[in-house]
C-alpha positions as CSV (number, residue, x, y, z in Angstrom):
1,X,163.7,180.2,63.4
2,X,161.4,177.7,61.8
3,X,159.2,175.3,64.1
4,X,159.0,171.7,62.6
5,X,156.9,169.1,64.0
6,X,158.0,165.7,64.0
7,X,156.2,162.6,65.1
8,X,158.8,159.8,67.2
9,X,157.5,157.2,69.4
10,X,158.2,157.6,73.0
11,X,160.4,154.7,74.9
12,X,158.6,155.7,78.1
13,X,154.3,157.2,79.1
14,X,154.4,160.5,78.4
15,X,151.6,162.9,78.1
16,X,150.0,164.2,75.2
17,X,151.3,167.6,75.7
18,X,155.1,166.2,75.9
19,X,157.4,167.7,73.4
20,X,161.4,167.3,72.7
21,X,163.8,169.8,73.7
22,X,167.4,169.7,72.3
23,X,169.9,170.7,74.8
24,X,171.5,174.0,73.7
25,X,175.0,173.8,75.7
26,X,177.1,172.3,78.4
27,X,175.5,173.6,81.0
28,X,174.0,170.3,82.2
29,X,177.3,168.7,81.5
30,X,178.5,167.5,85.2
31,X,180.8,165.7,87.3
32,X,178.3,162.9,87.9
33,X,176.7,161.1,85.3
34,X,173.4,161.1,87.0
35,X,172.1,164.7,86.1
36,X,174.1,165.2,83.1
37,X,173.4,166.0,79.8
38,X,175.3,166.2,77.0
39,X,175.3,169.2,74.7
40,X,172.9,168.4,71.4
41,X,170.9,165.7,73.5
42,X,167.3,165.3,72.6
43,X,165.8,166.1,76.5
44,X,161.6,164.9,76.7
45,X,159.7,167.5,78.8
46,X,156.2,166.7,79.7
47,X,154.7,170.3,80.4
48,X,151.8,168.3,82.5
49,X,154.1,166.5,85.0
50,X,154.7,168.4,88.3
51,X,158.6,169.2,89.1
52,X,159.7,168.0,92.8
53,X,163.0,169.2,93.9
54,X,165.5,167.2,93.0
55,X,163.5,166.5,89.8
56,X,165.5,168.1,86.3
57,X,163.0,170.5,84.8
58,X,162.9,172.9,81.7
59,X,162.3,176.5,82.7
60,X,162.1,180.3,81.4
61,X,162.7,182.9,83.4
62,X,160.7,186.4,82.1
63,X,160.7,184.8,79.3
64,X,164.2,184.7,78.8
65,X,165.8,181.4,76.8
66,X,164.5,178.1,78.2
67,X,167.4,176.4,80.7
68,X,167.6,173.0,81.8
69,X,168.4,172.3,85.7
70,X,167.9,170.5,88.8
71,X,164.9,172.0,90.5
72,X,166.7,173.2,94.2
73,X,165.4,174.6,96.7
74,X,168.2,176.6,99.3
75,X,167.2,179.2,102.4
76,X,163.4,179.3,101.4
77,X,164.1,179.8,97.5
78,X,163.8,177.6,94.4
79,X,166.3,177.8,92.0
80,X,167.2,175.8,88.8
81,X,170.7,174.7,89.0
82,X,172.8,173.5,86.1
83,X,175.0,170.4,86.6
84,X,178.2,172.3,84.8
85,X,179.7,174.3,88.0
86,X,180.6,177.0,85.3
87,X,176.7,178.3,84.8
88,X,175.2,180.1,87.7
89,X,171.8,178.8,89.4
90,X,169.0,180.9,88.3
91,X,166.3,181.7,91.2
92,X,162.4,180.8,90.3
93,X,159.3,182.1,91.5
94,X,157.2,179.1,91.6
95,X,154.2,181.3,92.3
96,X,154.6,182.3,88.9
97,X,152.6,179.5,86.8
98,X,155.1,180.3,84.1
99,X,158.2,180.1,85.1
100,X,158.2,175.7,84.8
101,X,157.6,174.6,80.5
102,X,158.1,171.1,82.3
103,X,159.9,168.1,84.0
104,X,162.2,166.4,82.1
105,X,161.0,162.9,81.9
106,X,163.7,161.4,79.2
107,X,166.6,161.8,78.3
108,X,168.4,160.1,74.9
109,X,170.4,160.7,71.9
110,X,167.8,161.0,68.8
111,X,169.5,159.4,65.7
């Protein structure tokens, strides 16, 4: 895989360590338009911007490939949950610095 940088402006402050993120799958594809996200959406993480719960954020378990979800938190743990009821909700340790890339501030189709 190549990396290529490209330069868009931003519809909305982000900070300067902000990058795009395409979404990979239909695993934020929901019953409720609110936290949805289509597959091949162009999802703006900003790596410098805290994560709530409630809050969508990009994270990477281990390592493991990045996965967009809801930050939840359910009997004293924090998991990212997917909107698509079909992908299982992945448990965080948020004392691990990092397990969060960032909170997903935007949300668009790039054309």
């Amino acid at each position: 895989m190549s990396l290529v940088e490209v330069n868009m402006l931003s519809p909305i402050q982000i900070g300067k360590r902000s990058f795009f993120f395409l979404m990979p799958n239909d695993s934020m594809l929901g019953p409720t338009i609110e936290k949805s996200i289509p597959e091949g959406w162009t999802v703006v993480i900003d790596p410098d911007s805290a994560p709530e719960p409630g809050q969508l954020v990009l994270g990477s378990i281990d390592g493991s490939q990045p996965i967009v979800g809801v930050l939840t938190m359910r009997g004293g743990l924090s998991y990212i949950k997917p909107s698509n009821p079909r992908y299982p909700m992945v448990v965080v340790d948020r004392s691990r610095s990092d397990w969060c890339l960032g909170r997903v501030v935007f949300i668009g189709v790039a054309k």
